[in-house]
C-alpha positions in Angstrom: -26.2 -18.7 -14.5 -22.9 -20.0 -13.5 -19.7 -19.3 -16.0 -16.0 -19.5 -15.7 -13.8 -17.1 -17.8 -10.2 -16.4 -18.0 -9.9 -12.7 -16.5 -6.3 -10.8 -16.6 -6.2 -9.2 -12.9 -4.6 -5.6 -13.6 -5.5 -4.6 -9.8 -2.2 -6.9 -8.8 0.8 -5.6 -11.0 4.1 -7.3 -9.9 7.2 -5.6 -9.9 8.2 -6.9 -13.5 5.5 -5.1 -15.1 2.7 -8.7 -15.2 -0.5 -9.3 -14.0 -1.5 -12.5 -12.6 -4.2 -14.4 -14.8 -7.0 -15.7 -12.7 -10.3 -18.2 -13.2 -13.1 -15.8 -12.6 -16.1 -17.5 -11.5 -19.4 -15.7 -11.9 -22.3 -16.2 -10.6 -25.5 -13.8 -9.0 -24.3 -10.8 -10.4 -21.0 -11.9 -8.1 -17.3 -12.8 -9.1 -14.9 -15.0 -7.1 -11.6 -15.7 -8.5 -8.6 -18.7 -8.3 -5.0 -18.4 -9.2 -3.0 -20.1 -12.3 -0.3 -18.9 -11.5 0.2 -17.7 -15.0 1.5 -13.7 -15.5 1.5 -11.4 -18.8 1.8 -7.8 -19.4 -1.5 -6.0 -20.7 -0.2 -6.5 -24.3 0.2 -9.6 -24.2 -3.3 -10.2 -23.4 -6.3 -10.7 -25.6 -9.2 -9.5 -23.6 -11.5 -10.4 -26.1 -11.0 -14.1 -27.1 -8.8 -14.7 -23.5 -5.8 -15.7 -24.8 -2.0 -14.7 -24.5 -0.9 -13.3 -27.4 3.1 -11.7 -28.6 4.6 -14.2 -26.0 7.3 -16.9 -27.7 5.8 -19.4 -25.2 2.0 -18.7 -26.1 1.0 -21.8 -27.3 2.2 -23.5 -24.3 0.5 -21.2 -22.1 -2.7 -21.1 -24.0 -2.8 -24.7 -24.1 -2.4 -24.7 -20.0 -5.4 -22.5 -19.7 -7.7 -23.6 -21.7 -7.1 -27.4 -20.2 -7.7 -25.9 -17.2 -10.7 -23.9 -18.0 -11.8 -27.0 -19.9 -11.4 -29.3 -16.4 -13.1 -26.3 -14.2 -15.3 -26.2 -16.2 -15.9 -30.2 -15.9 -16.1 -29.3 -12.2 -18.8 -26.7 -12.2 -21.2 -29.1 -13.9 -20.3 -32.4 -11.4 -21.2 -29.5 -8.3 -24.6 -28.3 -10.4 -25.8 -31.4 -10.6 -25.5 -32.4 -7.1 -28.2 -33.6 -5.7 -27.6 -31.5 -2.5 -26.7 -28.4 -4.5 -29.2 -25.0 -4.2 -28.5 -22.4 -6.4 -29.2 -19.5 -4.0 -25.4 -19.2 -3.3 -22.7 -16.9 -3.8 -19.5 -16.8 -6.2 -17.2 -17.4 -3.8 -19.4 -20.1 -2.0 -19.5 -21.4 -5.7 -15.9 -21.4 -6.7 -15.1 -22.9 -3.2 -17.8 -25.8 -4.3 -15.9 -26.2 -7.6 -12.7 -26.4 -5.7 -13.4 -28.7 -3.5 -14.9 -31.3 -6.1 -11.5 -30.2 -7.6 -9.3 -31.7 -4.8 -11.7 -34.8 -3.3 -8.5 -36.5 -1.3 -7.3 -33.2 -0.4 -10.0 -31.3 2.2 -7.0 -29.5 3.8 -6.8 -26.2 1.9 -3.3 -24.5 1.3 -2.5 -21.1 3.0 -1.4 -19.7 -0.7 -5.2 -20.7 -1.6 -6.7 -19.0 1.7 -4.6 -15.6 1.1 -5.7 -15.4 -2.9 -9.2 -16.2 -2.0 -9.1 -13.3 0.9 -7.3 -11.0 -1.7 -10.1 -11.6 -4.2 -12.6 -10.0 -1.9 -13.7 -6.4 -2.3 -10.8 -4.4 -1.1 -8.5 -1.1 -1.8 -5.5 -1.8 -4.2 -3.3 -0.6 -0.4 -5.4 -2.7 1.6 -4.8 -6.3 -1.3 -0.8 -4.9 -1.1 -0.7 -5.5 2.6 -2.0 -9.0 1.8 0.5 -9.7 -1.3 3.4 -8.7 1.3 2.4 -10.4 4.2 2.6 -13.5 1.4 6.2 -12.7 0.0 7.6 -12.3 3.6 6.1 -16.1 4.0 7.3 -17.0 0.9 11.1 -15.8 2.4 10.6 -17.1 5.5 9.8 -21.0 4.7 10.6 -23.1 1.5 8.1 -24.5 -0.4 5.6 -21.5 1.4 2.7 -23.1 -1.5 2.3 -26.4 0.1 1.8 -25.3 3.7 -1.6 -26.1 4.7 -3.6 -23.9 6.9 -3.6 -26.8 9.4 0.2 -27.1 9.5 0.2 -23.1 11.0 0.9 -23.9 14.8 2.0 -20.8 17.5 5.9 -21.9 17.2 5.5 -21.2 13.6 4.4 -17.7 14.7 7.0 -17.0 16.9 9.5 -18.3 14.5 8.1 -16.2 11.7 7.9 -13.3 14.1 11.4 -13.7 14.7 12.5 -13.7 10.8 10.8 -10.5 10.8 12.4 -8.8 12.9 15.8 -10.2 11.9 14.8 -8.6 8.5 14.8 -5.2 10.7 11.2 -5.2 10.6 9.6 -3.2 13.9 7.5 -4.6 16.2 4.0 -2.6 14.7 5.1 -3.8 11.3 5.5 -7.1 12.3 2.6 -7.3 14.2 0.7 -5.8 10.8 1.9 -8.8 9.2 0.3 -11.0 11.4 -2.7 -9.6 11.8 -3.2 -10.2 7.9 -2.4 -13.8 8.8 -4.7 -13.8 11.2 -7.6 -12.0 8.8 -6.6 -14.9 6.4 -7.8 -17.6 8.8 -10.7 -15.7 10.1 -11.8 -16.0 6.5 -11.0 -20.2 6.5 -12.5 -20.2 9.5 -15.6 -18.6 8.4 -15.9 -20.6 5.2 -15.5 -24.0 7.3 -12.4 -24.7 5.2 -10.5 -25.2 9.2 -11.3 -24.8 12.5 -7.4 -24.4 13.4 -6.8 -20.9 15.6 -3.1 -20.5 16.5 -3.4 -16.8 17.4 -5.0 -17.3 21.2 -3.2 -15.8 23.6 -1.0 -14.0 21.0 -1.0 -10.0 22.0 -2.1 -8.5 18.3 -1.9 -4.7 20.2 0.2 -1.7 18.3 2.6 -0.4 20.4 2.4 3.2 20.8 4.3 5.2 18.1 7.3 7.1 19.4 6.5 11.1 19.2 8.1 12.8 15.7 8.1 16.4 16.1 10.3 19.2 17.1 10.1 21.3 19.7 10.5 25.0 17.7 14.2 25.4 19.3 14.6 22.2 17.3 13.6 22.8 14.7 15.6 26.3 14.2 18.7 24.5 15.5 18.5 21.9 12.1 17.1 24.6 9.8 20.2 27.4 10.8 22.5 25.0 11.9 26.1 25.4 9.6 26.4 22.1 7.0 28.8 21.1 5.0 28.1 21.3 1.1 27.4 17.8 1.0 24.7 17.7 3.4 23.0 20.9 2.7 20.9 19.6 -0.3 19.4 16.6 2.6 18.5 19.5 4.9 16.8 21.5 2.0 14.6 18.7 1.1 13.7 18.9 5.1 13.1 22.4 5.0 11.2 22.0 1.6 9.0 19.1 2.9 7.9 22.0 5.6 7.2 24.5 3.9 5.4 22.0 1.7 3.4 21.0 5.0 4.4 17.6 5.6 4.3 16.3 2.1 4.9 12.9 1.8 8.6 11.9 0.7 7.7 9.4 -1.9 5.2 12.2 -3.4 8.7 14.8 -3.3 10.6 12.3 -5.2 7.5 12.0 -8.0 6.8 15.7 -8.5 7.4 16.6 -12.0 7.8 20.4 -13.1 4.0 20.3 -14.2 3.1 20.3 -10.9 3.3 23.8 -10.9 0.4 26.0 -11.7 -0.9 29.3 -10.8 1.8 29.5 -7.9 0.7 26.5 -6.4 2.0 22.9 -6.0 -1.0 20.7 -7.4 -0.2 16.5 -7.3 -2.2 13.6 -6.5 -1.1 11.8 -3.0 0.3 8.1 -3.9 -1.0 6.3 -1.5 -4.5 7.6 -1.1 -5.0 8.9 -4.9 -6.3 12.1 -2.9 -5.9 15.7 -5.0 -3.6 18.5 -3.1 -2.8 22.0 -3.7 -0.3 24.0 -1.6 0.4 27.6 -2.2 4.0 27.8 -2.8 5.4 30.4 -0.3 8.9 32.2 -1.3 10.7 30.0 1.1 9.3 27.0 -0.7 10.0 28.0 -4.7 13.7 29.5 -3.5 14.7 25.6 -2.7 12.8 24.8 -6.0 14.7 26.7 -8.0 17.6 25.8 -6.1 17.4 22.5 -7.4 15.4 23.3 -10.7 15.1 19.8 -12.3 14.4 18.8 -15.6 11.8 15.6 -15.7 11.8 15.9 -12.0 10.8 18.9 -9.9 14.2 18.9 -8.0 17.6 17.8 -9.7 18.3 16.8 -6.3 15.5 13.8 -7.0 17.1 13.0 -10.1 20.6 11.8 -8.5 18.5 8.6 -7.4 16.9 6.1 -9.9 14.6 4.7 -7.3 12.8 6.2 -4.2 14.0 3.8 -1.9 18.1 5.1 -2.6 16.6 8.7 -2.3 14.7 7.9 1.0 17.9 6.2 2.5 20.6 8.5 1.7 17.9 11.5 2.9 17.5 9.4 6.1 21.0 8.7 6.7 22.2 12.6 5.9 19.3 13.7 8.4 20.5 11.1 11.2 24.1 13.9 11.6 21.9 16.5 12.2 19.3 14.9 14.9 19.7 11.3 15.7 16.5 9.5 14.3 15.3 12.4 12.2 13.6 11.8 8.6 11.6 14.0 6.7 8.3 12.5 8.4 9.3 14.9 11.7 8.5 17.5 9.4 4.8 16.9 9.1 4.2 16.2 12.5 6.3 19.2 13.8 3.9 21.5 11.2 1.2 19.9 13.0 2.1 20.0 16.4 3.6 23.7 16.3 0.3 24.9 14.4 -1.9 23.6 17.4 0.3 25.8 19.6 -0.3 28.8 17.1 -3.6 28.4 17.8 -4.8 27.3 14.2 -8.6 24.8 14.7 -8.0 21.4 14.2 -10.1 21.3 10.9 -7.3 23.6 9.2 -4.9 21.4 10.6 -6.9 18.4 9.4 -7.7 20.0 6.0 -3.8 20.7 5.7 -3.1 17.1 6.3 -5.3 15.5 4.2 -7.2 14.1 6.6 -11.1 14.0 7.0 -12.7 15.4 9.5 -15.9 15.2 11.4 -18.4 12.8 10.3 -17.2 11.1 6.6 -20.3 12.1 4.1 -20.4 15.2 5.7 -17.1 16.1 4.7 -18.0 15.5 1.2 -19.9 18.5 1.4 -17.5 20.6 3.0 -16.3 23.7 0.8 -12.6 23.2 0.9 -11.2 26.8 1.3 -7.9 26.1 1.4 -7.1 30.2 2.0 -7.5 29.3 6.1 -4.2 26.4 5.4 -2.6 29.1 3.0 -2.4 31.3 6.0 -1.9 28.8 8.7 1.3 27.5 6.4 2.6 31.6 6.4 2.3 32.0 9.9 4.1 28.9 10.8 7.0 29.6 8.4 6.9 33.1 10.0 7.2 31.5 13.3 10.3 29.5 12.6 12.3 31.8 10.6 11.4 35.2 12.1 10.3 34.8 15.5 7.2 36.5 14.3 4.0 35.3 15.7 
């Protein structure tokens, strides 16, 4: 049977701390969803009655949703008892339904609508981020982004919105990234018979190739024994450190906490993929962390910076004296590139990384032994410190 309910979406926190509150529509074991526009924090929801709760304006709110469950709600039952209606449809074919009985003098649906309907489908929390910036960087582009209609998107609005991109800095992959959500978003419209406009024709969607990031092993050596000033030294520790730590992501460095630490080895969960790592800590490695022994961070050094963004930058712009273009991602791919020209398999590479290998449920099977990365990480410090093969 068909119901609507209010549902507090905690998959989408904004950067204030709120969740947006959505309509969940629910039908066939399926769930579709439609914005209010409305954001709490988690405690300042009632999950079980679906109300707002704690809030000085809760009434008001409270008041907004339930007139608004109250006129979906009105809706659902015109579209049931259509004469053309078969009930062997799905949520989001549903909620569409609902929607469109919602607006009758308006058939032309709102790119806002088509990018929360597309984030509402089954996707990763990194995957639904991609779509939520795609929508702010609209949202700076163009005043009034909510009441463009999907119809209104034309290829000068493309180029122009390519354009504020890159004066935002933006490189061309990103950019193109950005548009190739846009692009997914009316694919979906398309698909759902909510348009039949197409601006993207003719518009070149390819990734450039991405500029090689490693060192050559005299390059390396230059940055790690090169003299620095007192200033710079902690930025080309972190670069050393982020080797020895085999190419661990920067955001991850700036997160560790001192309980990372057991048994001798680094153990964290990656950010971005939620994936579980554990690096033996070689003597190179735990000399830097106790160089820069922290206190609710790993590194002191991390501390200095309240966000990750100012740590990243003034890493970035330290490492830019010492190599022009050099961050801490060279790091990983110089481990990665000078361990295939040790000789170490591409599986211990790949199992270093992070990265699966061979076919995907196979992998699942795989006994990790991470003693094969534990010596492929020795010989390659080995390498670039001591010449020693």
């Amino acid at each position: 049977m068909a119901t609507i309910r209010l549902y507090l979406d905690t998959r989408c926190k904004r950067a204030d701390g709120t969740y947006p509150i959505r309509l969940a529509f629910n039908h066939h074991s399926g769930t579709a969803f439609v914005s209010l526009n409305q954001y709490v924090k988690k405690d300042e929801w009632d999950k079980r009655v679906g109300r707002v709760r704690k809030r000085p304006d809760k009434d008001f709110i409270n008041d907004y949703l339930l007139d608004r469950v109250s006129f979906y709600n009105r809706m659902l039952m015109k579209v049931l008892s259509d004469e053309d209606f078969h009930g062997n449809i799905t949520a989001t074919e549903l909620r569409d339904r609902v929607l469109d009985a919602a607006n009758p003098h308006d058939k032309k649906v709102s790119l806002f609508d088509m990018f929360e309907r597309y984030k509402a489908k089954d996707m990763s929390k990194g995957t639904r981020n991609n779509y939520t910036y795609t929508w702010n960087s609209i949202e700076r582009f163009t005043k009034n982004a909510k009441r463009i209609k999907v119809d209104d998107i034309n290829r000068e609005w493309l180029d122009q919105y390519d354009a504020f991109l890159a004066s935002e800095g933006m490189k061309k992959n990103s950019r193109i990234a950005r548009i190739r959500c846009l692009c997914a978003v009316f694919n979906y419209a398309i698909d759902n018979n909510l348009t039949k406009n197409y601006p993207f024709r003719k518009l070149n969607l390819g990734m450039s190739a991405t500029a090689k990031r490693d060192l050559t092993i005299e390059e390396i050596r230059a940055i790690f024994f090169s003299e620095v000033d007192n200033d710079d030294e902690p930025f080309r520790d972190m670069f050393k450190l982020v080797f020895y730590l085999i190419g661990i992501n920067a955001h991850d460095l700036y997160n560790l906490t001192p309980s990372a630490i057991i048994d001798g080895r680094l153990e964290y969960e990656r950010l971005k993929t939620k994936k579980h790592y554990s690096i033996k800590l070689q003597p190179e490695a735990m000399e830097i962390i106790k160089k820069y022994d922290g206190d609710k961070k790993l590194l002191s050094f991390c501390e200095r910076f309240r966000t990750y963004q100012s740590f990243f930058n003034a890493v970035s712009g330290s490492l830019h004296t010492l190599k022009e273009g050099l961050t801490l991602y060279y790091a990983r791919h110089t481990w990665a590139t000078l361990a295939f020209k040790l000789g170490i398999s591409k599986d211990t590479i790949s199992l270093a990384l992070g990265h699966s290998f061979g076919n995907r449920v196979t992998s699942i099977y795989i006994n990790e032994d991470l003693s094969s990365v534990d010596e492929a990480n020795r010989r390659l410090i080995d390498w670039v410190l001591y010449d020693k093969k």
